[in-house]
Phi, psi and omega in degrees: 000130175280159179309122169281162167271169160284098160317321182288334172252354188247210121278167175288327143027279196252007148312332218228159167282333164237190195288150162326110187260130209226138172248140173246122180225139188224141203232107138256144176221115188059041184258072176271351186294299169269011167293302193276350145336291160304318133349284181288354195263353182265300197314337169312297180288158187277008166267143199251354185271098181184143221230130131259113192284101147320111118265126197254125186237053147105028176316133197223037192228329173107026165300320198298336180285291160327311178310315189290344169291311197278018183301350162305299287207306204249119168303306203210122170239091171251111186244107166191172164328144189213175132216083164117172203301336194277337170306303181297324162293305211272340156303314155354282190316311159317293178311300185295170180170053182267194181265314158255170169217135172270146148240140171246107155340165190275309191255038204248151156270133189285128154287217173218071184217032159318280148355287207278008186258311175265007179289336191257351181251144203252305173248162192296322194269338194273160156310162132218159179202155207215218193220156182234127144325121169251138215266352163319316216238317165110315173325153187266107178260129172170233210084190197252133163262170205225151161312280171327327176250012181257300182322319162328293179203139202279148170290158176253120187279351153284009163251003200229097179298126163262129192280125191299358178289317161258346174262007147270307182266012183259103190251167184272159166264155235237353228254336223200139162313299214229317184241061180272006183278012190259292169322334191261316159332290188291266223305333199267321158323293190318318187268003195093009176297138181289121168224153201244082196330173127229152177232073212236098153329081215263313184201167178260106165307104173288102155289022181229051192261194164312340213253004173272021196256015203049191193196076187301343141257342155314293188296343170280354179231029213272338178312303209289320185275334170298295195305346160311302180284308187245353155132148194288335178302300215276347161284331168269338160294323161275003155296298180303333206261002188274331160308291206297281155019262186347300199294331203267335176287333183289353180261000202239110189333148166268000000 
């Protein structure tokens, strides 16, 4: 590791001898419809130190084919059998081996605002996470979070740099479908990890991928996991708002 500066006096920039090296990991299974989108929104960009991991878990559609075009592009190509999408992340993880990692859907776009992301992060150790297009709508989803609004709702994980100091030790559980990066949020709050807005417009999101059908064993354990990680008020505050929650979307026109 190279010699650090005083993090309080420097940007991480000029810490390190060379430039911030950032991994992008895309987890696909059958995506061709949106695969080379995704694809081309990483070759665009214009910050340049950065790694793309691919797992591919065994695609029979002809993603593997597209993949085998951007193989200029893509750092680490693992094509096999997974089981399910958080496995193939946690492969991800293995595998990368930037200082941060990012993850992008299959049906999601990277904007170009590496740069202005890494121009901003400071510390080696923190979270930074920024905000996403949702491409229903076109609307900006993000802000800034709080233990109180994290109990709430998930960080949009195409908005969220992880630092290799927490994606080498931290794995997804394998235990939740569809929202185990929600659970993996609330624990790295929950041990202390720092994490940092930037209000930086990071990628456009398909909100209508998987992880919007829910995930009906996440919520049966979703209490248990705030009161562990962020603390029993905020686990008796998302018991109550969650009733109330129900009654007014069911009152609210479709």
């Amino acid at each position: 590791m190279p010699a650090r500066k005083n993090k309080a006096l420097y940007p991480l920039s000029e810490m390190y001898s060379h430039p911030i090296k950032l991994s992008v990991g895309i987890v696909v299974y059958n995506g061709i419809e949106h695969i080379r989108s995704a694809l081309d929104s990483i070759v665009r960009q214009t910050y340049k130190n950065m790694e793309l991991v691919v797992v591919d878990g065994g695609s029979e559609d002809g993603t593997q084919t597209i993949l085998n075009e951007y193989a200029q592009h893509i750092s680490v190509l693992v094509c096999e059998p997974d089981k399910g999408i958080y496995d193939a992340m946690n492969k991800v993880c293995s595998l990368a081996t930037g200082d941060w990692l990012i993850f992008l859907g299959c049906d999601d776009v990277l904007l170009d605002a590496l740069d202005k992301m890494v121009e901003q992060m400071s510390d080696p150790d923190a979270v930074y996470y920024g905000d996403v297009v949702l491409r229903s709508s076109g609307n900006i989803y993000g802000g800034k979070y709080s233990k109180h609004r994290l109990a709430r709702m998930n960080f949009c994980h195409q908005a969220v740099f992880y630092p290799r100091s927490v994606y080498k030790k931290y794995c997804y559980s394998l235990e939740y479908k569809w929202l185990a990066d929600y659970a993996y949020n609330i624990k790295l709050f929950g041990v202390g990890i720092p994490f940092h807005y930037l209000g930086e417009v990071v990628s456009v999101y398909n909100d209508k991928g998987g992880s919007s059908l829910g995930d009906a064993e996440f919520e049966k354990e979703k209490l248990e996991l705030i009161r562990s990680s962020l603390g029993r008020s905020y686990a008796l505050i998302e018991r109550i708002r969650r009733p109330i929650s129900k009654v007014y979307r069911s009152m609210v026109p479709r």
